[in-house]
Backbone as CSV, one residue per row, in Angstrom:
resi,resn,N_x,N_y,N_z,CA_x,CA_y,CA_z,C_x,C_y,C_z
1,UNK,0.816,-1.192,0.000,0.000,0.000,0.000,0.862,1.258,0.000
2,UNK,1.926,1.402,0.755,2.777,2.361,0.850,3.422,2.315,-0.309
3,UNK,3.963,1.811,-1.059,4.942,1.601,-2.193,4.016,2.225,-3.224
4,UNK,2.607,1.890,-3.313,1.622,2.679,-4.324,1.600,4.232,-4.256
5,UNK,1.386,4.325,-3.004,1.386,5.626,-2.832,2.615,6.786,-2.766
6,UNK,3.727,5.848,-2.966,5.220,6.556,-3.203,5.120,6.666,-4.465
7,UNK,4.290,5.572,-5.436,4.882,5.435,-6.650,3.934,6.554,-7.156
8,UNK,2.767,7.215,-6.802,2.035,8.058,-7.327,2.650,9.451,-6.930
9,UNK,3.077,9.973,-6.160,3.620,10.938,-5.632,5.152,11.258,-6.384
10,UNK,5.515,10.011,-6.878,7.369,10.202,-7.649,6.630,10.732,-9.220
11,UNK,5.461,10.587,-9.397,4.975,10.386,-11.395,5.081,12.031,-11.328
12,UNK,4.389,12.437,-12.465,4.202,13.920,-12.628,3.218,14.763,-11.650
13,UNK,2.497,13.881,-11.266,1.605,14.412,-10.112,1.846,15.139,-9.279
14,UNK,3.176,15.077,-8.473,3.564,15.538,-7.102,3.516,17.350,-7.696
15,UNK,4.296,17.714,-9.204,4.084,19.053,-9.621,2.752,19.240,-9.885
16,UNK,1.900,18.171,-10.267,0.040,19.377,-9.787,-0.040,19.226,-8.552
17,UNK,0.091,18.254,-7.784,-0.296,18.368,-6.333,0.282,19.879,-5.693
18,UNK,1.753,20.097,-5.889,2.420,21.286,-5.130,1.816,22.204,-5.469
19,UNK,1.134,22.841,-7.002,0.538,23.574,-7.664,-0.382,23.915,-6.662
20,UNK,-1.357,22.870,-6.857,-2.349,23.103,-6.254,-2.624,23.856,-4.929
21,UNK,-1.985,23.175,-4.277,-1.395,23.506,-2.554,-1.060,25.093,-2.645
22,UNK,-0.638,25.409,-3.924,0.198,26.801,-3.485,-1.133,27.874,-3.760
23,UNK,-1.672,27.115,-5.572,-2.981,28.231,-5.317,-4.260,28.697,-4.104
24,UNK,-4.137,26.636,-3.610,-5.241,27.201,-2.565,-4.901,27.899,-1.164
25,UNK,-3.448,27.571,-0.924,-2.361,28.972,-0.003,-2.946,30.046,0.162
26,UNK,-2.999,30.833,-1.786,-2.645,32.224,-2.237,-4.214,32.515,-2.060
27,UNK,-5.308,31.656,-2.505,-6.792,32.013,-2.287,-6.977,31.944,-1.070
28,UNK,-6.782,30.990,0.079,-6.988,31.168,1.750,-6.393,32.844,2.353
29,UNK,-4.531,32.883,2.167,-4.258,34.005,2.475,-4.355,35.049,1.431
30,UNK,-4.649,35.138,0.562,-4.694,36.628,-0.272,-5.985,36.581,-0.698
31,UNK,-7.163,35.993,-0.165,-8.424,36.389,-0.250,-8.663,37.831,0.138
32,UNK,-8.172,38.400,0.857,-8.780,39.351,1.471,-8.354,40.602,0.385
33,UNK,-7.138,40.388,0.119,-6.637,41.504,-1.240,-6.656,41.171,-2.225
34,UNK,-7.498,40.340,-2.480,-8.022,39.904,-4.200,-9.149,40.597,-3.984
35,UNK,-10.388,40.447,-3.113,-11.266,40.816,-3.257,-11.351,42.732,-2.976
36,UNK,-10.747,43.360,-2.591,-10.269,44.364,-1.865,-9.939,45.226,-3.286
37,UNK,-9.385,44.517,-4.648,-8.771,44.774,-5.343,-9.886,44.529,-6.810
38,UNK,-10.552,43.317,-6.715,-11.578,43.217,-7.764,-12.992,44.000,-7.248
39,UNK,-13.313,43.778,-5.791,-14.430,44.719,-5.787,-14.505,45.774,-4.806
40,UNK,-14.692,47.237,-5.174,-14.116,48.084,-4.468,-14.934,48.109,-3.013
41,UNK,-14.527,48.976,-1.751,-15.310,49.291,-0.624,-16.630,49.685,-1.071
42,UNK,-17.542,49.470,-0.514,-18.953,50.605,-1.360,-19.181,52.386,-0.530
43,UNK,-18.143,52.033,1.041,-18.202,53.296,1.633,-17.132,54.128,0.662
44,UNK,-15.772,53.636,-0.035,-15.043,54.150,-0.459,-15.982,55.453,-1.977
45,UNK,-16.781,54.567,-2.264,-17.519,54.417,-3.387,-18.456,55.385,-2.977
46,UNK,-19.050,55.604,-2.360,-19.857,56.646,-1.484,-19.385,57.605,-1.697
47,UNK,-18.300,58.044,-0.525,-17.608,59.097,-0.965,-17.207,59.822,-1.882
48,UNK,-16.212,59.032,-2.946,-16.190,59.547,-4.311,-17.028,60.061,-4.451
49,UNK,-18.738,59.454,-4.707,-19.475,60.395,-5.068,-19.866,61.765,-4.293
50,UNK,-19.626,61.388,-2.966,-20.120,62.784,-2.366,-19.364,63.704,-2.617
51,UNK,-17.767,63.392,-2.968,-16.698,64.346,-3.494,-17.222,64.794,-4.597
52,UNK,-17.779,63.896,-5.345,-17.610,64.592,-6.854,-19.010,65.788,-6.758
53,UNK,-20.191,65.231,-6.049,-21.138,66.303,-6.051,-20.932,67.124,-5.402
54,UNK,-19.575,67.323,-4.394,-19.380,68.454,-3.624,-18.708,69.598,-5.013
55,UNK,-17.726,69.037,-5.874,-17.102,69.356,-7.041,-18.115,70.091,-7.266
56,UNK,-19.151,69.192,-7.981,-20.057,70.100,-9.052,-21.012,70.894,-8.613
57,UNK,-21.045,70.975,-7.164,-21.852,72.080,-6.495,-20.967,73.107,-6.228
58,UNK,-19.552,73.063,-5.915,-18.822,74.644,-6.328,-18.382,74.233,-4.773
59,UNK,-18.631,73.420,-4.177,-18.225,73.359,-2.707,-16.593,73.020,-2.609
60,UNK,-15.400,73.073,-2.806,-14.204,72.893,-2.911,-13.697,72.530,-1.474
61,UNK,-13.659,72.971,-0.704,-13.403,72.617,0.628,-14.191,73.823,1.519
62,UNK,-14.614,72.587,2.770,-15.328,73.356,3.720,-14.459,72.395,5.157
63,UNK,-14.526,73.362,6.317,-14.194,73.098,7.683,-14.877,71.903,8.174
64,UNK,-15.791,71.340,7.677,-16.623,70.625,8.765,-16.226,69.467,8.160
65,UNK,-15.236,69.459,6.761,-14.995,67.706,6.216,-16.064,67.766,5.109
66,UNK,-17.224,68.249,4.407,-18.000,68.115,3.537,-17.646,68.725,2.559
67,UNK,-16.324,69.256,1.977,-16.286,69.928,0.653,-14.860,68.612,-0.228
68,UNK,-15.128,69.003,-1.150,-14.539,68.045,-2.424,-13.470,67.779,-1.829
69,UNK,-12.731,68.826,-1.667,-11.501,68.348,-1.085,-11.060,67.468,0.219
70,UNK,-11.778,67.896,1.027,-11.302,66.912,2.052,-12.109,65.505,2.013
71,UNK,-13.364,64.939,1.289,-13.785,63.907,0.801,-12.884,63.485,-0.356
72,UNK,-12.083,63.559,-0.878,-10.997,63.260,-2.072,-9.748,62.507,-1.108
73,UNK,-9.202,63.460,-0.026,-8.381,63.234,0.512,-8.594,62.278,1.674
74,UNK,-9.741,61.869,1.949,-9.878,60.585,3.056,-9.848,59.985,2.469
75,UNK,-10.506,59.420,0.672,-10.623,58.549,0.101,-8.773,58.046,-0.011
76,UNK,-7.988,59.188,-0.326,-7.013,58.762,-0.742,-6.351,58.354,0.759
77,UNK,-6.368,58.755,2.105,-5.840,58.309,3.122,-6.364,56.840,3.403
78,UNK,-7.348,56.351,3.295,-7.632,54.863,2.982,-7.006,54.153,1.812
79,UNK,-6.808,54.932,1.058,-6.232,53.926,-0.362,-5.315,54.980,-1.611
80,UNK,-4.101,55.132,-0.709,-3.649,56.048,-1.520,-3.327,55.807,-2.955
81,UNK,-3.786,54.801,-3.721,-3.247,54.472,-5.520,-4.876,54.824,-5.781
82,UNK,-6.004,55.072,-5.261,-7.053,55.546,-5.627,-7.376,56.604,-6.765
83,UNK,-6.976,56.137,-8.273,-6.987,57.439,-9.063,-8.014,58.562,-9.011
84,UNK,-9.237,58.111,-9.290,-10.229,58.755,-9.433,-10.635,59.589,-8.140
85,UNK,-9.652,59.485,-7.293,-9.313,60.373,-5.806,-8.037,61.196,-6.126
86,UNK,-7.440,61.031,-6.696,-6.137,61.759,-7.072,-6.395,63.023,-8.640
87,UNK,-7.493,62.332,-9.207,-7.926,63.078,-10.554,-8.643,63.713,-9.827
88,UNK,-9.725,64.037,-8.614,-10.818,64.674,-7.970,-9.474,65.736,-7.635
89,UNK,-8.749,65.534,-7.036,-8.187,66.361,-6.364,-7.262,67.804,-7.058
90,UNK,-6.803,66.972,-8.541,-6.985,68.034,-9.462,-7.756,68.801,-10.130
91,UNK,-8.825,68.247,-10.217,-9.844,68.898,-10.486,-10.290,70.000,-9.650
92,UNK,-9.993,69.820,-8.157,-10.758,70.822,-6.942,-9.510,71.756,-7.355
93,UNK,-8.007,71.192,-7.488,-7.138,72.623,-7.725,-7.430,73.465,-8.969
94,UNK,-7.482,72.772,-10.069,-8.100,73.295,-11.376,-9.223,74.425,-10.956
95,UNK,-10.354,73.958,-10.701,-11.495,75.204,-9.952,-11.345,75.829,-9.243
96,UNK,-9.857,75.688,-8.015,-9.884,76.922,-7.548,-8.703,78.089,-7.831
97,UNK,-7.984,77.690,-9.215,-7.222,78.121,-9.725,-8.252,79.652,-10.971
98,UNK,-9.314,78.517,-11.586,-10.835,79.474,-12.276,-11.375,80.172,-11.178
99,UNK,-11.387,79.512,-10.071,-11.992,80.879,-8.917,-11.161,82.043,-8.632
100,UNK,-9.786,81.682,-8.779,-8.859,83.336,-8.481,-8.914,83.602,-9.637
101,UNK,-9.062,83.692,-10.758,-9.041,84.425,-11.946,-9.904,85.074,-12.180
102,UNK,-11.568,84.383,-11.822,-12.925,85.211,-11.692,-12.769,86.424,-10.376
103,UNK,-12.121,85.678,-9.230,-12.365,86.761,-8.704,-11.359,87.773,-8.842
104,UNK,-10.304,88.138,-8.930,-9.186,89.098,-9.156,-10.162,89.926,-10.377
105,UNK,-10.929,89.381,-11.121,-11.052,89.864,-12.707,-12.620,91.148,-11.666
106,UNK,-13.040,90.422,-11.116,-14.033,90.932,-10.128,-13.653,92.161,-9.229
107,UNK,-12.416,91.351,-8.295,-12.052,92.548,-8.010,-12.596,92.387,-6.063
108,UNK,-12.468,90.599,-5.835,-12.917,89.966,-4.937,-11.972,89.647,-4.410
109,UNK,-11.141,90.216,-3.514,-9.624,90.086,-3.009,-9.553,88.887,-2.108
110,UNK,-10.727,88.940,-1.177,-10.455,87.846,0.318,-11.155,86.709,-0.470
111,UNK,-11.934,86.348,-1.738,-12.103,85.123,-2.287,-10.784,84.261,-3.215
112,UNK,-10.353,85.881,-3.945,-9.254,84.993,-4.533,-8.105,85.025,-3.706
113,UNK,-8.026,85.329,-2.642,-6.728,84.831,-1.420,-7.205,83.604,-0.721
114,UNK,-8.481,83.537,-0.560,-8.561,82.313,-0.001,-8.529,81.113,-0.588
115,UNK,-8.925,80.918,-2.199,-8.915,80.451,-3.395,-7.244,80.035,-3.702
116,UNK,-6.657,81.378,-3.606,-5.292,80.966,-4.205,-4.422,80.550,-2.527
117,UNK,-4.676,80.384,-1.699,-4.381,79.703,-0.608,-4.677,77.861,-0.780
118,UNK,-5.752,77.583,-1.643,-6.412,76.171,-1.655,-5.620,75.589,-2.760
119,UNK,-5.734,76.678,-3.747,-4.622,76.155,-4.880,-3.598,75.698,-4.418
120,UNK,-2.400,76.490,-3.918,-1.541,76.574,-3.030,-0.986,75.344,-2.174
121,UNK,-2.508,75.114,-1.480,-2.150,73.578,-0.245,-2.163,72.482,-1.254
122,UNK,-2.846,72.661,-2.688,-3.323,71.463,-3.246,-1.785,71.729,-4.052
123,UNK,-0.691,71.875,-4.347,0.266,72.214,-4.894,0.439,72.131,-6.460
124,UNK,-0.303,73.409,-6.794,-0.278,73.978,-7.719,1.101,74.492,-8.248
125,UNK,1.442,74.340,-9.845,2.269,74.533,-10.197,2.700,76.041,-9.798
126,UNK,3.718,76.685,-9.777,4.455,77.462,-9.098,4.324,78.908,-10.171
127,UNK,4.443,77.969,-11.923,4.505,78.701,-12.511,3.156,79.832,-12.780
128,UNK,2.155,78.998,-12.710,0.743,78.953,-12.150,0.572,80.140,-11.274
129,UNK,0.526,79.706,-10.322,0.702,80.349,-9.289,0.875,81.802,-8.953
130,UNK,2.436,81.888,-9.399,2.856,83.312,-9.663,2.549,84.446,-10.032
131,UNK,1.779,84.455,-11.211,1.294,86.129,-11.544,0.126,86.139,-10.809
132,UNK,-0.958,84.579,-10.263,-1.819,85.460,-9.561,-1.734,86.077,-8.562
133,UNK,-0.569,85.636,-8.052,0.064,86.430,-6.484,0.543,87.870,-6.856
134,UNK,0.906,87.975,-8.019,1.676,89.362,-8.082,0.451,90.194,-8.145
135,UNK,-0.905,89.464,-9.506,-1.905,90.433,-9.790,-2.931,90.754,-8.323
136,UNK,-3.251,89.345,-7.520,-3.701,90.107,-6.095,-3.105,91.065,-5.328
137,UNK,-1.095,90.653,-5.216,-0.806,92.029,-4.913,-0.874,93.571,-5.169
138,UNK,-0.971,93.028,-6.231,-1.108,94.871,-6.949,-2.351,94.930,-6.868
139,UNK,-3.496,94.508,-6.925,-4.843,95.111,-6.473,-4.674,95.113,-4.982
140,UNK,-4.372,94.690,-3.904,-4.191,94.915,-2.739,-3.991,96.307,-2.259
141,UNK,-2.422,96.482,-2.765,-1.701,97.792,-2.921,-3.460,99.116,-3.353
142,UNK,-3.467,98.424,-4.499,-4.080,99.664,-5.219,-5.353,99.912,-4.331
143,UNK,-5.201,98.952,-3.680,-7.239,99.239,-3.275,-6.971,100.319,-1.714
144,UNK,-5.503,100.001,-1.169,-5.348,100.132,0.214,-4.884,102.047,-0.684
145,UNK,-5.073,102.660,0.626,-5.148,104.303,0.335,-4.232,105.069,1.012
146,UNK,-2.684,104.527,0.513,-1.512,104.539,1.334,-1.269,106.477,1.384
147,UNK,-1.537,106.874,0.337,-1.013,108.046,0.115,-2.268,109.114,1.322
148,UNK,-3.737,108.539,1.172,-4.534,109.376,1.651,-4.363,108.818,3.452
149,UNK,-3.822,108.222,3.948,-3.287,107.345,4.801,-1.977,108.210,5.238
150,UNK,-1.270,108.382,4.515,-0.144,109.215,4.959,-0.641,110.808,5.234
151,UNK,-1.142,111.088,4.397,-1.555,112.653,4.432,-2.000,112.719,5.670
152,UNK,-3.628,111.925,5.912,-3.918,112.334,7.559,-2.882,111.951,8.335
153,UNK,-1.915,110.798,8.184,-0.669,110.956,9.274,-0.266,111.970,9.560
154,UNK,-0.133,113.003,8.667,1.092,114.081,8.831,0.409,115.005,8.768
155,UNK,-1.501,115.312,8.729,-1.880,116.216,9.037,-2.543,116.467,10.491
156,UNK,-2.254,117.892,10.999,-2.129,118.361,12.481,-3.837,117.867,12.652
């Protein structure tokens, strides 16, 4: 009986048997990140969307955790290779890059500072960046009334 069962184990068998053994290994322990990987969280999935309708409602980031941005960025603190959390997140810099341009063009100083502050954290290119800082400065300057400011300084 033993000699049979040596002689089946020496044939080609013993390489499907090991096979086998190893896939049902990789399905016991890597069940949990196969499935993790073929079907997504549905809370993860949630979110996204609440990000994205925070997006298309103009909500970019708010304090309380309900604006695009900080729903983008939990998604990605749970699962940082999360694209469609990493594309949200350009997108929220993209809009608030169109929000300092509307507002400077407006003439809305504390929107597009707070705007180009969000750009800013979301790290917006530099090159980007730059003239809208110079053009808020110079409306800053221009709006503040340095000269009529000095005069009453120096008048008795």
């Amino acid at each position: 009986m033993r000699d049979g069962w040596v002689e089946w184990l020496r044939g080609p068998r013993l390489g499907w048997l090991l096979a086998a053994l190893v896939v049902l290994l990789v399905l016991v322990v890597g069940r949990s990140w196969i499935s993790e990987r073929l079907v997504p969280d549905p809370r993860m999935n949630r979110q996204l969307e609440q990000a994205q309708a925070a997006l298309v409602a103009g909500k970019l980031s708010a304090p309380d955790g309900s604006g695009a941005r900080e729903l983008f960025e939990s998604v990605l603190a749970s699962d940082p290779d999360q694209m469609r959390a990493k594309q949200g997140l350009l997108a929220v810099r993209e809009a608030a890059i169109a929000r300092v341009q509307a507002a400077l063009a407006a003439h809305k100083l504390g929107q597009a500072s707070e705007n180009l502050a969000l750009a800013a954290a979301l790290s917006a290119p530099k090159i980007q960046l730059q003239p809208l800082q110079a053009r808020l400065r110079d409306l800053q300057e221009a709006s503040s009334d340095t000269k009529g400011l000095l005069a009453r300084a120096t008048a008795p």
